[in-house]
Structure formats: structure tokens, C-alpha cells
C-alpha positions in Angstrom: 17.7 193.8 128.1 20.7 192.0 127.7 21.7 189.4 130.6 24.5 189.5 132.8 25.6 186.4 131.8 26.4 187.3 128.0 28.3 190.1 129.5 30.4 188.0 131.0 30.8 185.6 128.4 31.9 188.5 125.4 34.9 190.2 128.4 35.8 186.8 128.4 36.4 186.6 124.6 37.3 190.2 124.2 40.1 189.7 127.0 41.5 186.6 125.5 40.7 186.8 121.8 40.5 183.2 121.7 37.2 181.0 121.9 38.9 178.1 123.0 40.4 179.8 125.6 37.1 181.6 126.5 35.4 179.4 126.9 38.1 177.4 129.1 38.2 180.1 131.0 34.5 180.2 131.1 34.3 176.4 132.4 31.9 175.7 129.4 32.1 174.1 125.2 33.0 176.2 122.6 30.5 175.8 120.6 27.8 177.2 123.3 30.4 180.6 123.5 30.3 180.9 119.8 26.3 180.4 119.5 26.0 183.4 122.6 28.4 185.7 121.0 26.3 185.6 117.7 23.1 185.8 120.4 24.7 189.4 121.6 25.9 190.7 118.1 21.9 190.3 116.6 20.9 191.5 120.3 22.9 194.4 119.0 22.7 194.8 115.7 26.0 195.2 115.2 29.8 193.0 114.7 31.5 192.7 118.3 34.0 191.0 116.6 36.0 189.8 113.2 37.0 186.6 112.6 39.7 184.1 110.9 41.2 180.9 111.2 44.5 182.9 112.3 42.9 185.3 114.5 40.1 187.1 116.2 40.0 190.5 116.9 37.6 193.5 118.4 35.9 195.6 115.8 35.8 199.3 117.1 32.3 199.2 117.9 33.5 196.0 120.2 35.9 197.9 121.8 33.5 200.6 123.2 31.1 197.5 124.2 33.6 195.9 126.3 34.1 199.5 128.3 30.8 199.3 128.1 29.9 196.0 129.2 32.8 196.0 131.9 31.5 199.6 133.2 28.2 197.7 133.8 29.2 194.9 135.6 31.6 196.6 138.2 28.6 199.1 138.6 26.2 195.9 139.5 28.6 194.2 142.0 28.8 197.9 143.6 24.9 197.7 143.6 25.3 194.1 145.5 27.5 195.0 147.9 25.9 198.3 148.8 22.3 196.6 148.9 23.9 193.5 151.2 25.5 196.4 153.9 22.0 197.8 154.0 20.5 195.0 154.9 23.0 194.2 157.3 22.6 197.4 158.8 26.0 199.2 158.1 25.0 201.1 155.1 22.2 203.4 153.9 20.0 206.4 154.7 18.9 206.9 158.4 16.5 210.6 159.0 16.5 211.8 162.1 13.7 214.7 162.7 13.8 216.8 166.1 11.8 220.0 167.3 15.8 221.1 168.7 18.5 219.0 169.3 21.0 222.0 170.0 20.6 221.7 174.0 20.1 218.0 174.2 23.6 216.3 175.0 23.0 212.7 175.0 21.5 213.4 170.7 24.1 215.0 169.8 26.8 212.5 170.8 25.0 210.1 170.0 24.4 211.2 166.7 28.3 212.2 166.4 28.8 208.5 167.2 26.7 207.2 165.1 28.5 208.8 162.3 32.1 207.7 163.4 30.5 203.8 163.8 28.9 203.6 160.6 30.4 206.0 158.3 29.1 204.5 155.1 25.3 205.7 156.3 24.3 209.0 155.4 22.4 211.0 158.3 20.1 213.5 157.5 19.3 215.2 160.1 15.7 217.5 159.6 14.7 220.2 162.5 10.7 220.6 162.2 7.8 221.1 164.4 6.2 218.4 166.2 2.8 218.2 163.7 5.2 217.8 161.3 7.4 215.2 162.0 4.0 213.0 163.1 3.2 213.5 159.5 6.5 212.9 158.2 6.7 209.6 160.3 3.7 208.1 158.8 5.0 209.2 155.4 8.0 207.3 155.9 10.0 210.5 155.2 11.8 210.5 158.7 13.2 207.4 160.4 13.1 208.2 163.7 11.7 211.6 165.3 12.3 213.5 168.3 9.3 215.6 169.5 7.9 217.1 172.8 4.7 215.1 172.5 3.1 213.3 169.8 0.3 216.0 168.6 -2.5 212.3 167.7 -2.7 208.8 168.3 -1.4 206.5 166.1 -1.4 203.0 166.6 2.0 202.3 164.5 4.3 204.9 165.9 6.4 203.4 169.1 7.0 206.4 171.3 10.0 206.3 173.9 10.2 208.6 176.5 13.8 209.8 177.3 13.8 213.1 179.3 10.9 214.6 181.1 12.9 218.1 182.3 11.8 220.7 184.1 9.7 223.7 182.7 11.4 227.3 183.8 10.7 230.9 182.8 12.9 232.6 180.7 13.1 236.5 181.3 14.9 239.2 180.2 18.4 240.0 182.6 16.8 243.5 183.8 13.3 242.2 184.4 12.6 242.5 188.0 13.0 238.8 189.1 15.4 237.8 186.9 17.9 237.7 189.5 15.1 235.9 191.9 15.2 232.6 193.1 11.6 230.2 192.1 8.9 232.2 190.6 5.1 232.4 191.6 3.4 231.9 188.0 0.7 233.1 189.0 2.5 236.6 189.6 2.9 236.9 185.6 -0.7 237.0 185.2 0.0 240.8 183.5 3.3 239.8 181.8 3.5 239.8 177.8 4.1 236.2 176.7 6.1 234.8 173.8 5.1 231.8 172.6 5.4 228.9 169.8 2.5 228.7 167.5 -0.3 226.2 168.7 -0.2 224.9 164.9 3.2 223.9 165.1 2.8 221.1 168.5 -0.7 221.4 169.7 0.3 219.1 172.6 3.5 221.3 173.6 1.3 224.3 173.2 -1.3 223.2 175.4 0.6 221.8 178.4 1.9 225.6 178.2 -1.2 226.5 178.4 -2.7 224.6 180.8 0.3 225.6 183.0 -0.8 228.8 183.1 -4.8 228.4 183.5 -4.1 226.3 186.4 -2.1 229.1 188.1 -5.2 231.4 187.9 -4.8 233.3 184.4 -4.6 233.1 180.8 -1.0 234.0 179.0 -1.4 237.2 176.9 0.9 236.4 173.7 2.1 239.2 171.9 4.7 237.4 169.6 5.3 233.7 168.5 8.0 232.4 167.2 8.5 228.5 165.2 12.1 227.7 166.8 13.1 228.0 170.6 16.1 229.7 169.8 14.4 232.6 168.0 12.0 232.4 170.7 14.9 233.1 173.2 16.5 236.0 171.2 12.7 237.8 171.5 12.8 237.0 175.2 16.4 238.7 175.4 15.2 241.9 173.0 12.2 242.6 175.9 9.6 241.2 173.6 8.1 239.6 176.7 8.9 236.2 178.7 8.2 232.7 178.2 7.4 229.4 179.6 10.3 226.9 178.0 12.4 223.5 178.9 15.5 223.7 180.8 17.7 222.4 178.7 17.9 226.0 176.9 19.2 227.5 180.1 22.4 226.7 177.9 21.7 228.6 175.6 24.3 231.2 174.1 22.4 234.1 174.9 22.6 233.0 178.8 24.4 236.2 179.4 21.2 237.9 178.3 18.4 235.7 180.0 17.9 234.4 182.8 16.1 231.1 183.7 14.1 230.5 186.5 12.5 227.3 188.4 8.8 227.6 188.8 7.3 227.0 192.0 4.5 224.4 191.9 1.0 224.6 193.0 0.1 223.7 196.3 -0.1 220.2 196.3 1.0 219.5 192.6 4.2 218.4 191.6 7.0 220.8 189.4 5.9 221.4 186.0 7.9 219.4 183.5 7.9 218.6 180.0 8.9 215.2 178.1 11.1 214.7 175.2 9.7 211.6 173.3 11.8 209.3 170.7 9.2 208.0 168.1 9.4 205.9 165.1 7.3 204.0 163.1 7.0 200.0 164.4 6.7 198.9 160.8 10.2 200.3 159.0 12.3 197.9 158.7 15.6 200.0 158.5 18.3 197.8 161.0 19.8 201.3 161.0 16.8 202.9 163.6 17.9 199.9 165.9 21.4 200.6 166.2 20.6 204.0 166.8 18.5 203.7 169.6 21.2 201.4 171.0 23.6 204.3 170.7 21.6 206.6 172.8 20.8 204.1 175.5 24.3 203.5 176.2 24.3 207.6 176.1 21.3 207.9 178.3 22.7 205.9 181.1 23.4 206.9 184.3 
């Protein structure tokens, strides 16, 4: 390994082709300069240099070690630089995991934001169940991760609720109360059900679920599908109807399903469903900070 320092000190003799003025230049003796440049040359195993009373000058293998040499220190004050905006938060890597973010508002402009503010971090931005992303967060392979409901307990993740919406039923246009008003659930007690697998967000799955036990029945599912948006298409093809969030009543096929509100139980309030930011408590990334920043100036009212 050859030090930074005798890099330094060979471009400054390579540049002037003078010791004296090397070393001048260097702010140190001569004699020191001449002892390191011998140093570098065994180091190598090769002659940087020739020299005379009259004159020194490069040898050919010195002038590829000064492109060398001057290759590897712009490359390391890059590496400084870069390394000090990280740490300062302006630079860097920042993952951002979510079960959808295509009907969530505040995310994407905050997310659009983020990438006009700091334009020197790259955001990767991962869409994967909710199981997933718990086991991505522990793994450190996500930064921060937006999931219905955090499928176990873990004492190091810092969960944020930031939208508990309403729950609705998404139906098929010519299904008989799709032009309706709030449904019974209890009146789909026959209905075919498409749902998301229970493997994929146990917790999501099983509020579902529960929704429908408590309205006197138990949902017969006769297709699943991973992503909502797929899930919607099925709903719009007749495959059956399903229990979702809100937010997708803006979905694109909206001219093929309809949403409807739920009617609660009899002395229980309207079915909803949260939309939880988590990350872990431990990373140390300044990036996860200004990024939660950005979406509660986004989240105000």
C-alpha cells in the first residue's frame, strides 16, 4: 500500500522536474523529498525518474505513474466529499418500501420532493408485501417502510401512524348495488370474495377477516391476488368483490368499479384501516429524518 503522502510528494516532482522546487513547493528539505522518491521507486520496483546535474526528467514508466497516481488522488478527495455529504445528510442511498403508494397523495409528493431537495441521494423505491418489508427492515435492506400493519412485534422498529381511511367494497359496475348508497356486509354473506393472500400481511388479512366474521359470515375466496391493483382488475372482470381501502376508489379502472361505504354494526364505529410509516430506531441514515420531515409538512392540514 503505498501512502497518500508519497503520492503527493512524486506529482510534486513530476510537475516541476525540480527537487528544489519540490520540495519548496512541498514546504519541506530536499533531502527528505529525494530519500521518499527513492522510498516509492523500491516500493515499485521500478525508475520514476532519470537524473543529472542539468536535468531531471520522467521515465516512461513515470509518466503512466503520475496518471496513475493523480487518477487516485482526485478519486479519494471524490470519496471525502461524497462520504462528508452523507453524513451530513445530503447524499447517499435512502429505500423506501410500501405495500402501494400509487393512491397515496401525500407519498408521492413527498417522495417527488424529496428528489428535487436532495438530488445527489438515490431513492429506491421497492413495492412488497407487508411480511416482507418487516423482514427487510430488520435486515437493514429498506430505510423506511410503508405497510398496512406491522405483521410481529419488534421492539426496534418505530411505527408512525399517518392515515387510518375508511374500508369500502369494491364491486363490479353491473353488480346489483353497485349504484347503491352504504352497503349491509352482512348481505354479501353468499358473494364470491377476492382477496390478498394471508402470507403476504397476516395483520391486513385478518382485520378483513374479522370484518366479515363480525357481520355474521365467513368470506368465501375464490381468487387472491399479491397487489391491490391486480386485485381491482379481478373485481372489474366479475371474478367476485372485495373488501379494500378507499384510497383505490381512484383507481383508473373507476369507470369499471364501483366503491361503496360500509355501514357499521350497530353500535361499532366505521371500519377502517391504518397506513403505518415504520423504520428501524437504530439506522443512523440523517436521510430517514429529512424524509419524514417532508411528509409532515405534506400531511398537514
Amino acid at each position: 500500500m503505498i501512502e497518500t503522502r508519497l503520492l503527493r510528494q512524486f506529482i510534486a516532482v513530476a510537475e516541476e522536474l525540480h527537487f528544489h522546487k519540490a520540495a519548496v513547493r512541498l514546504h519541506m528539505a530536499q533531502p527528505p523529498l529525494s530519500q521518499a522518491i527513492s522510498r516509492l521507486e523500491d516500493k515499485l520496483g521500478l525508475a520514476l525518474f532519470t537524473r543529472s546535474r542539468r536535468e531531471v526528467k520522467l521515465t516512461p514508466a513515470g509518466q503512466a505513474f503520475l496518471q496513475a497516481a493523480c487518477r487516485t488522488l482526485k478519486e479519494l478527495e471524490q470519496g471525502v466529499e461524497y462520504a462528508r455529504q452523507v453524513a451530513q445528510g445530503v447524499a447517499g442511498v435512502l429505500t423506501v418500501s410500501a405495500v402501494s403508494i400509487a393512491y397515496y397523495e401525500p407519498l408521492l409528493n413527498s417522495l417527488r420532493q424529496f428528489r428535487q431537495t436532495f438530488p445527489q441521494v438515490q431513492l429506491v423505491i421497492k413495492e412488497m408485501p407487508s411480511s416482507s418489508q418487516a423482514e427487510a427492515l430488520l435486515a437493514a435492506e429498506t430505510d423506511i417502510a410503508f405497510m398496512r400493519k406491522l405483521p410481529f412485534i419488534a421492539a426496534d422498529i418505530e411505527s408512525r401512524l399517518l392515515l387510518d381511511e375508511a374500508i369500502v367494497m369494491a364491486l363490479p359496475l353491473d353488480h346489483p348495488k353497485a349504484q347503491s348508497g352504504p352497503i349491509e356486509l352482512r348481505d354479501f354473506a353468499d358473494e364470491d370474495f377476492v382477496f390478498t393472500p394471508q402470507a403476504l400481511g397476516s395483520g391486513y388479512h385478518g382485520q378483513l377477516i374479522g370484518l366479515c366474521e363480525n357481520a355474521g359470515f365467513y368470506p368465501r375466496v375464490v381468487q387472491e391476488a399479491a397487489q391491490l391493483h391486480t386485485l381491482i382488475g379481478l373485481v372489474s372482470c366479475g371474478f367476485g368483490v372485495a373488501l379494500v381501502p378507499q384510497s383505490l376508489a381512484g383507481s383508473t379502472l373507476r369507470d369499471k368499479v364501483a366503491f361503496r361505504p360500509i355501514r357499521p354494526l350497530t353500535g361499532a364505529a366505521n371500519p377502517t384501516i391504518g397506513l403505518y410509516m415504520n423504520w428501524h430506531a437504530h439506522n443512523p441514515s440523517p436521510l430517514i429524518q429529512h424524509f419524514i420531515a417532508m411528509l409532515d409538512g405534506n400531511t398537514q392540514p
